[in-house]
VEXDREN-2710 file (C-alpha; in Angstrom, 1 decimal):
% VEXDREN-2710
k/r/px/py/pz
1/UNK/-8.0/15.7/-23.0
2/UNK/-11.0/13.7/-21.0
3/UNK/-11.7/14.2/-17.3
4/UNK/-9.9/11.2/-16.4
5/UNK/-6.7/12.3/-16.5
6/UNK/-7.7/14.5/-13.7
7/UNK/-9.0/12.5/-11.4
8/UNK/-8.0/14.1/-7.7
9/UNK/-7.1/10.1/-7.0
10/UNK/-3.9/10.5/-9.1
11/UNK/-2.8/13.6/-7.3
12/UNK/-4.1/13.6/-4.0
13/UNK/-1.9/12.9/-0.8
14/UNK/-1.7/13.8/2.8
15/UNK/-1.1/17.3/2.4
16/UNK/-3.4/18.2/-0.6
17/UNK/-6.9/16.3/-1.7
18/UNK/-7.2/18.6/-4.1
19/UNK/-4.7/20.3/-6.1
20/UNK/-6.2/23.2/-7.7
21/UNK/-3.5/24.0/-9.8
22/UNK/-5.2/21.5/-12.3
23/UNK/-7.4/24.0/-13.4
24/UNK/-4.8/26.7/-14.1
25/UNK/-2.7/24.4/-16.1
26/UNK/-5.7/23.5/-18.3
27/UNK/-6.5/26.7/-19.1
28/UNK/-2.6/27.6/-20.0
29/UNK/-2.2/30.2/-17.3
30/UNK/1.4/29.8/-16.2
31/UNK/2.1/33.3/-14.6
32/UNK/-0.9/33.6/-11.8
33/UNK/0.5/33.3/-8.2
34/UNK/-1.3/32.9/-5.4
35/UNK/0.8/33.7/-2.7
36/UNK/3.8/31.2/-2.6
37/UNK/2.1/28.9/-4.5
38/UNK/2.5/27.8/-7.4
39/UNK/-0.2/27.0/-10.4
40/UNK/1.9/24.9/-12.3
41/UNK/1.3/21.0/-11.5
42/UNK/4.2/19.0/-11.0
43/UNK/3.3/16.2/-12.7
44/UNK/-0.1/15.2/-15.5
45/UNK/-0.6/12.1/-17.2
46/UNK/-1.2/12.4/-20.9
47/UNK/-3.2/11.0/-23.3
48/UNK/-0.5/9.1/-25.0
49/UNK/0.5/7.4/-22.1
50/UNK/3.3/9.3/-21.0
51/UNK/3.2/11.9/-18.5
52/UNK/5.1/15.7/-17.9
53/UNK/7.0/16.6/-14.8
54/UNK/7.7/20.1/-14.1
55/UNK/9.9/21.4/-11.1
56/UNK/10.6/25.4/-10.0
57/UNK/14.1/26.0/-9.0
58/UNK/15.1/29.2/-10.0
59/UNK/18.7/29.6/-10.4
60/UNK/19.4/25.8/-10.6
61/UNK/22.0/24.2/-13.9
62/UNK/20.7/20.6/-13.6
63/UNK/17.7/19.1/-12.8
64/UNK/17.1/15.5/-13.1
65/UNK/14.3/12.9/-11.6
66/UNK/14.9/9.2/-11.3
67/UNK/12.6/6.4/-10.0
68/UNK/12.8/3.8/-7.2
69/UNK/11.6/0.0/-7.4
70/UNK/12.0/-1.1/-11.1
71/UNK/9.6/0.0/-13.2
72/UNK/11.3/3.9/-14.0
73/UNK/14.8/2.6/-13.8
74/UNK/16.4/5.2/-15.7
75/UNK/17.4/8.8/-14.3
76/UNK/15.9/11.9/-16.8
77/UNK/17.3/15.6/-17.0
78/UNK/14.8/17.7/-17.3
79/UNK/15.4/21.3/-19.4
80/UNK/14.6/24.6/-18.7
81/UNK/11.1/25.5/-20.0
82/UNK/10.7/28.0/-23.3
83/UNK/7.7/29.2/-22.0
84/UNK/7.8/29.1/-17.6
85/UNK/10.6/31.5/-16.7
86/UNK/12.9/29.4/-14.0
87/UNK/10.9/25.9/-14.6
88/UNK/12.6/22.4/-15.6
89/UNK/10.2/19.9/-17.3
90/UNK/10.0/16.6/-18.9
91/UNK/7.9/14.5/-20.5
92/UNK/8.7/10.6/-20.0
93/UNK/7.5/8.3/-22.6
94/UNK/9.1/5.0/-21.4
95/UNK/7.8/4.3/-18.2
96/UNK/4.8/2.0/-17.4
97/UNK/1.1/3.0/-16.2
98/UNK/0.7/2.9/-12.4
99/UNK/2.4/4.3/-8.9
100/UNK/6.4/5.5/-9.1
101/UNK/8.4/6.5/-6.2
102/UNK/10.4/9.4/-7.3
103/UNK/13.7/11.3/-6.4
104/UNK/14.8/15.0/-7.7
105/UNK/18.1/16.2/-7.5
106/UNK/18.6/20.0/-8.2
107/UNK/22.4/20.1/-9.3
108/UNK/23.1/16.9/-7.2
109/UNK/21.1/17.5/-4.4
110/UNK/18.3/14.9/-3.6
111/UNK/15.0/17.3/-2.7
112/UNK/11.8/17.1/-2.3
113/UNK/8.9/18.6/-5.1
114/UNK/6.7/20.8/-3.3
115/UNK/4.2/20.4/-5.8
116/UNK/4.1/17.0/-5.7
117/UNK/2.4/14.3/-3.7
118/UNK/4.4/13.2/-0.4
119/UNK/4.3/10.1/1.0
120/UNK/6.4/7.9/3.5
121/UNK/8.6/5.3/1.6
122/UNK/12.3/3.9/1.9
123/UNK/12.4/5.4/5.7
124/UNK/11.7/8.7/4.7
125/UNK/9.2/11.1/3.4
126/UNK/9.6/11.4/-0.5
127/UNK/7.6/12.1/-3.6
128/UNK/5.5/9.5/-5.6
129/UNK/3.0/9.7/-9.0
130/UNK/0.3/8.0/-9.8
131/UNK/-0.4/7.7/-13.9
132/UNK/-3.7/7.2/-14.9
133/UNK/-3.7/3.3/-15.8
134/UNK/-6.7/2.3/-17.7
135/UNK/-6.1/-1.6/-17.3
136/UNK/-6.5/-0.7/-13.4
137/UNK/-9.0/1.6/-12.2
138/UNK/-10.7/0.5/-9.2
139/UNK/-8.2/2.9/-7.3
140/UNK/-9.7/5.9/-8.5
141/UNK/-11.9/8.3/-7.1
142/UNK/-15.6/7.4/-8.4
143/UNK/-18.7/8.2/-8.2
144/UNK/-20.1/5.8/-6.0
145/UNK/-20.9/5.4/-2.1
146/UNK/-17.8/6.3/-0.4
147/UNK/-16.5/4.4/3.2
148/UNK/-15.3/6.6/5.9
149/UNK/-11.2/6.6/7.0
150/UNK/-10.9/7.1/11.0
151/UNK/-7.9/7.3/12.7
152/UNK/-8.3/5.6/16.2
153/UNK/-5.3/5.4/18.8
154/UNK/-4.7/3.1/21.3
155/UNK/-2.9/1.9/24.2
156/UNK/0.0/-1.0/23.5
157/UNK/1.1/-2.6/27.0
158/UNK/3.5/-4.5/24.7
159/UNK/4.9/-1.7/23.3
160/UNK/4.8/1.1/26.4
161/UNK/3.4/3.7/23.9
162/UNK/0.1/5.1/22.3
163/UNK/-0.6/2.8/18.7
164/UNK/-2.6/4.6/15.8
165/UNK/-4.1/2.8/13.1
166/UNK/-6.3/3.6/10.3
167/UNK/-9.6/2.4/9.7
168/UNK/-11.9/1.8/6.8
169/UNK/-15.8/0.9/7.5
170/UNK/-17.6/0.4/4.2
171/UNK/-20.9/3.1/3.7
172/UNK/-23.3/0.9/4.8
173/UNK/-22.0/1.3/8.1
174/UNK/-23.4/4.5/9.0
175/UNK/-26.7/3.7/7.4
176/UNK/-27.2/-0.2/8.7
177/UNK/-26.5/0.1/12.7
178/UNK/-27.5/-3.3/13.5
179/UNK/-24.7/-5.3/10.6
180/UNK/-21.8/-6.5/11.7
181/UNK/-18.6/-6.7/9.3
182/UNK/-15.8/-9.2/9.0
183/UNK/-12.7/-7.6/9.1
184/UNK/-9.1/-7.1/7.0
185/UNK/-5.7/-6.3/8.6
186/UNK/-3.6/-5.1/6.3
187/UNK/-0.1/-4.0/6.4
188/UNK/2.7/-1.8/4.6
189/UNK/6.3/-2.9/3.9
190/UNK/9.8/-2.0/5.3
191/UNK/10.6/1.5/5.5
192/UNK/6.8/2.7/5.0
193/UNK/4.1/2.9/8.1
194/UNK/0.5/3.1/8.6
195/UNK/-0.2/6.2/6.0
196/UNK/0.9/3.7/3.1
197/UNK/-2.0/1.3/2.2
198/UNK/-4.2/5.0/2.0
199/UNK/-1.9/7.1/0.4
200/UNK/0.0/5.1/-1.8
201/UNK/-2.2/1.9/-1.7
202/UNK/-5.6/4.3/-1.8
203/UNK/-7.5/0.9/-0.5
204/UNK/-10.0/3.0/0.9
205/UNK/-11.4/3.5/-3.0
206/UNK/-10.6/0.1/-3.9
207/UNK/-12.9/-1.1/-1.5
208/UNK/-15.6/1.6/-2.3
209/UNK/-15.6/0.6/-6.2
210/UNK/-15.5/-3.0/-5.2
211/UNK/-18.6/-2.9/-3.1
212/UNK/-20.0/-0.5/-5.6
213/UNK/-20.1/-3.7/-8.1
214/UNK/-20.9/-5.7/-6.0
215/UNK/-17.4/-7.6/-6.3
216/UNK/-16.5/-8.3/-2.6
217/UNK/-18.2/-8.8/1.0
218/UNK/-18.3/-5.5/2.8
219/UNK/-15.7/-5.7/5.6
220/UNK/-14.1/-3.3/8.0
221/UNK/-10.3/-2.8/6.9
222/UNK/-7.9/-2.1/9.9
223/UNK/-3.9/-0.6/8.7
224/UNK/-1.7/-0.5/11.2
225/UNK/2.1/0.6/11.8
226/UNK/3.7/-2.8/11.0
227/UNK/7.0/-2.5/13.7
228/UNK/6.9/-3.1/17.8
229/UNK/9.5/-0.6/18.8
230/UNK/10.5/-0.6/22.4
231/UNK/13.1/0.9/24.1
232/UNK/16.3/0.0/25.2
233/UNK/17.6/1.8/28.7
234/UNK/19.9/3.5/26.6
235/UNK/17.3/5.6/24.4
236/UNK/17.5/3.0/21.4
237/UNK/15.2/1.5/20.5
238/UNK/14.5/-2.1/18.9
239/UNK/12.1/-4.0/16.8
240/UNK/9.7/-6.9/18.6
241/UNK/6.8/-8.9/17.5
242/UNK/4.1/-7.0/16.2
243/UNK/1.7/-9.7/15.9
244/UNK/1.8/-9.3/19.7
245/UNK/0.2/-6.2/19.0
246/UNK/-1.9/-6.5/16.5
247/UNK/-3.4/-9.7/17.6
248/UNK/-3.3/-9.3/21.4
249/UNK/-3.9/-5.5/21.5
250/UNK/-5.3/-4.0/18.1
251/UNK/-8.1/-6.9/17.8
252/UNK/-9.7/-6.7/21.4
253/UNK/-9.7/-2.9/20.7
254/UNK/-10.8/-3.1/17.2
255/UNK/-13.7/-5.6/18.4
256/UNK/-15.1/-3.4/21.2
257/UNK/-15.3/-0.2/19.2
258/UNK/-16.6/-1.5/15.8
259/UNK/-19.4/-3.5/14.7
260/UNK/-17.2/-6.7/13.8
261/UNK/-18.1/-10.3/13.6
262/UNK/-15.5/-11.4/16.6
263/UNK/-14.7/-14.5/15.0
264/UNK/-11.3/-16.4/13.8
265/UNK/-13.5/-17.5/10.2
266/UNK/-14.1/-13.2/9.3
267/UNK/-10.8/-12.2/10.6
268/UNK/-7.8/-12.2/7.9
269/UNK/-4.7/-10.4/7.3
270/UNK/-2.4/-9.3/4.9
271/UNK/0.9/-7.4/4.3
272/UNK/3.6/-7.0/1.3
273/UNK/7.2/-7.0/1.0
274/UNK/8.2/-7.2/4.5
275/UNK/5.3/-6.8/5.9
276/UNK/4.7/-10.5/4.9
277/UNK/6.6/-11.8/7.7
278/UNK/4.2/-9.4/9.9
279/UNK/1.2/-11.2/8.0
280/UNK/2.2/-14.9/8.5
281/UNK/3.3/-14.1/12.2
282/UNK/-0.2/-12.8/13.0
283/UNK/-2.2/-15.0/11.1
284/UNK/-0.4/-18.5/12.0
285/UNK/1.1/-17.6/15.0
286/UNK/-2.6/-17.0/16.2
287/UNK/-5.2/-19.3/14.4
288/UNK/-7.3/-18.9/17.2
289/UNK/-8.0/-15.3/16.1
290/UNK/-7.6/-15.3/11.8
291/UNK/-8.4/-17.7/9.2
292/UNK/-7.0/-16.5/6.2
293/UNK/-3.7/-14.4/5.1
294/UNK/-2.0/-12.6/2.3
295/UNK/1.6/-12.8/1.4
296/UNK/2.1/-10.3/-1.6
297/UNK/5.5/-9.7/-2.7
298/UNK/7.6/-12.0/0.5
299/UNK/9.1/-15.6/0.6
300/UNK/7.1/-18.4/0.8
301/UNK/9.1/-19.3/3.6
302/UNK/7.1/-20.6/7.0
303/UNK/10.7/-21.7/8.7
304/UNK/12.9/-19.1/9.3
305/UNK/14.2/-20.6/12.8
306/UNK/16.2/-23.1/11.6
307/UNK/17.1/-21.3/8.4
308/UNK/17.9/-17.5/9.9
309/UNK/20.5/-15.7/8.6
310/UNK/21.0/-13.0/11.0
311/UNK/19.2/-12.2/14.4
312/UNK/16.1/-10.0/14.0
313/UNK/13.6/-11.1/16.5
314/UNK/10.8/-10.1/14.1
315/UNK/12.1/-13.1/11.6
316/UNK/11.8/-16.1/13.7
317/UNK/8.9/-18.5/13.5
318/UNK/7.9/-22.0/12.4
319/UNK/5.1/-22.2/10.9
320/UNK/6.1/-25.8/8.5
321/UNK/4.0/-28.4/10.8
322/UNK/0.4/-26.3/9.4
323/UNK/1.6/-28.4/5.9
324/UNK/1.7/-31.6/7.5
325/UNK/-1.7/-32.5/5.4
326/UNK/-4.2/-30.9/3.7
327/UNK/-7.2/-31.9/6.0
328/UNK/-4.8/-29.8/8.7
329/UNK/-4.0/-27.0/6.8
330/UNK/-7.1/-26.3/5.5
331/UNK/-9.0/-26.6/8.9
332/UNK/-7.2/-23.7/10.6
333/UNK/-6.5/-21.6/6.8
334/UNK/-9.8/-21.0/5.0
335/UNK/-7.2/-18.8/2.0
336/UNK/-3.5/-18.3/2.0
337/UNK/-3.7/-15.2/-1.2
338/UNK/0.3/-15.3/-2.6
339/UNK/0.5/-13.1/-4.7
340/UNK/3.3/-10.9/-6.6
341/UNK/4.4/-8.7/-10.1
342/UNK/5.9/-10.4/-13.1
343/UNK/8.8/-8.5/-13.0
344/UNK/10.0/-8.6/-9.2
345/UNK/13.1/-9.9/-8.5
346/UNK/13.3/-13.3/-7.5
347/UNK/11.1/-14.9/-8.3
348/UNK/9.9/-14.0/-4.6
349/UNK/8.7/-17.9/-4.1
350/UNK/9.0/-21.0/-6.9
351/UNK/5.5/-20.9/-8.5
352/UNK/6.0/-25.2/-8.5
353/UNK/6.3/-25.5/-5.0
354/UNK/2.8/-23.6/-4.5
355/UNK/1.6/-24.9/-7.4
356/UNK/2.2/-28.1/-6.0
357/UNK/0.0/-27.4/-2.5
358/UNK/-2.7/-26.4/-4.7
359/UNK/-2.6/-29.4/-7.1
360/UNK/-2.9/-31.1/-3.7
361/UNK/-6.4/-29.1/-2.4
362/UNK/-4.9/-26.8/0.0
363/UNK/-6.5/-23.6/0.1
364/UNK/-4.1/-21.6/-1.6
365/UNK/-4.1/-18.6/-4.2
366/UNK/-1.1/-17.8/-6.2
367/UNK/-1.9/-14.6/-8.3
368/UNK/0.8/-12.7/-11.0
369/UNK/0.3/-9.4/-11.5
370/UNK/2.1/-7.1/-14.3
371/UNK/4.9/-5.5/-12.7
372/UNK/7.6/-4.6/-10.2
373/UNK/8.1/-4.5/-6.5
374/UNK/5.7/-1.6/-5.9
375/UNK/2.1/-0.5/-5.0
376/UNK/0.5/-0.7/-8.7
377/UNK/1.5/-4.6/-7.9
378/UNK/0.1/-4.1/-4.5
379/UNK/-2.8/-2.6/-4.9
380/UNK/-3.7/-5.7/-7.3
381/UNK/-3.0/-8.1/-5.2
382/UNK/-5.4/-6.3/-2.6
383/UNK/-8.1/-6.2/-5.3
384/UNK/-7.6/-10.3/-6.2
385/UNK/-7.9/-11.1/-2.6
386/UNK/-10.6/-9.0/-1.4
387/UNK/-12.9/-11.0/-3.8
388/UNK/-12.2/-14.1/-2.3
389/UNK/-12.3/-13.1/1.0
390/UNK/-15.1/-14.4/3.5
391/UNK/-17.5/-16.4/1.7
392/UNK/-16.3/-19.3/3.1
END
């Protein structure tokens, strides 16, 4: 078994960079404790493709794991193992290379796999994996110059509340005082928030490996919380505008701290599923301040005013009068990135209408990747556009 089915990028999370338990399992140690924790891994990619799950719950009749978002569609009981006293495991063969959101449910109850990574999806904290792809691997740990991750926090007027946000500066920052970057907003989908595009999305080592090979611009990458919740006078609370604050609060802020290049032509942003709708709100609702944005995985909708269906206030804009010509469109857009998997539901937006704006020289990008509506389709999507980005 090579190296690269260890990787600490397939296993890391917020709560552990480096599972140690790797080494135990390699060495077929299944007995040594230390403390409450246990040596077995929960999950390892194999060789073949396939990976094994392995769960502790001693005393349970039926364990089972199923996945969320397409591509592990089918729900797996796992057996007692012959050789781990009180361990269930499985080994799935069907499933595809990539990032799975997964659920466990210890005779019918949904829990959470301590030995697992943890991450926030679907509104909730839950467990994910991450099998070593070999068609994909610019979201790996490598050895190459690494970026630094901060987490700043600010001040929303808009909101009434402290904001964080994450943020990426590529390793030429610390050594180059005197460059300035262009810089990427990107943002998460419903029911995830800011931890997302480094946990899940890991686009802190896309963007290291990238820049390694010389594949992109260096740039600054900003990930904010994608919903303006304020609150009601009764204690509830309600979803605004967040390009209010990303563009009015988050750039200003961003701008006076970092090294950027404050202008609209190095300022783009991005966001999948839902996040989409925060994307196009920010980027055309303020061309003033962006030139380019990313719609991976959403409609290719830019009127939802005259077409809305129910009354969230984050869902109305009208964006259709930046098509009235391409000479328009393509003063105040310098790259519209749509991108999504082959196998999402939909499809999300009909590849001959955007195949038409491009046939007519708008500055478009539409972009397929393999898969489902998750972050191995995500993360490409990231890597397609970050090549293109800024060398305008």
């Amino acid at each position: 078994m090579t190296n690269i089915y260890r990787d600490q990028s397939l296993y890391e999370h917020a709560l552990c960079f480096d599972p140690i338990n790797q080494q135990r399992f390699d060495k077929g140690d299944f007995r040594t404790r230390m403390g409450d924790f246990h040596d077995v891994p929960g999950c390892m990619s194999n060789p073949d493709g396939s990976f094994t799950l392995t769960y502790f719950a001693p005393g349970a009749k039926k364990v089972q794991v199923r996945g969320i978002g397409g591509s592990m569609p089918n729900t797996y009981d796992m057996l007692p193992s012959d050789t781990m006293p009180d361990y269930f495991t499985v080994t799935i063969t069907d499933v595809p290379a990539g990032f799975h959101y997964i659920e466990f449910l210890v005779d019918g109850v949904l829990t959470i796999h301590n030995q697992l990574p943890i991450g926030y999806g679907c509104s909730y904290a839950m467990n994910f994996i991450d099998v070593y792809d070999p068609d994909f691997t610019w979201s790996m740990l490598k050895d190459v110059p690494h970026g630094t991750v901060h987490m700043e926090i600010y001040k929303s007027d808009v909101v009434g509340r402290y904001r964080n946000c994450y943020v990426y500066t590529p390793p030429s920052y610390e050594t180059e005082p005197n460059k300035r970057y262009p810089v990427f907003y990107v943002q998460h989908g419903g029911g995830e928030n800011e931890s997302g595009w480094l946990w899940q999305g890991k686009i802190n080592y896309i963007m290291d490996n990238m820049i390694a090979e010389g594949l992109c611009e260096e740039m600054i990458i900003i990930i904010n919380h994608g919903f303006n919740f304020t609150e009601n006078p009764d204690g509830t609370f309600r979803s605004g505008d967040i390009d209010k604050v990303l563009a009015l609060e988050c750039v200003p802020f961003i701008d006076k701290k970092y090294r950027t290049i404050p202008d609209r032509k190095y300022r783009a942003c991005a966001g999948l599923s839902y996040g989409t709708i925060h994307s196009r709100m920010t980027v055309m609702g303020h061309p003033d301040l962006f030139s380019a944005v990313g719609i991976w995985s959403g409609s290719f909708g830019f009127d939802t005013i005259t077409n809305a269906t129910n009354n969230n206030p984050v869902s109305k804009f009208n964006y259709t009068d930046f098509f009235q010509s391409k000479e328009y469109f393509n003063e105040r857009i310098k790259l519209m990135f749509y991108g999504c998997g082959d196998q999402e539901a939909g499809p999300m937006a009909p590849a001959e209408e955007i195949d038409s704006y491009i046939a007519k020289g708008y500055n478009i990008v539409r972009y397929v990747a393999p898969g489902f509506h998750e972050w191995s389709v995500w993360r490409r999507c990231a890597f397609e556009m970050i090549k293109l980005l800024f060398k305008w």
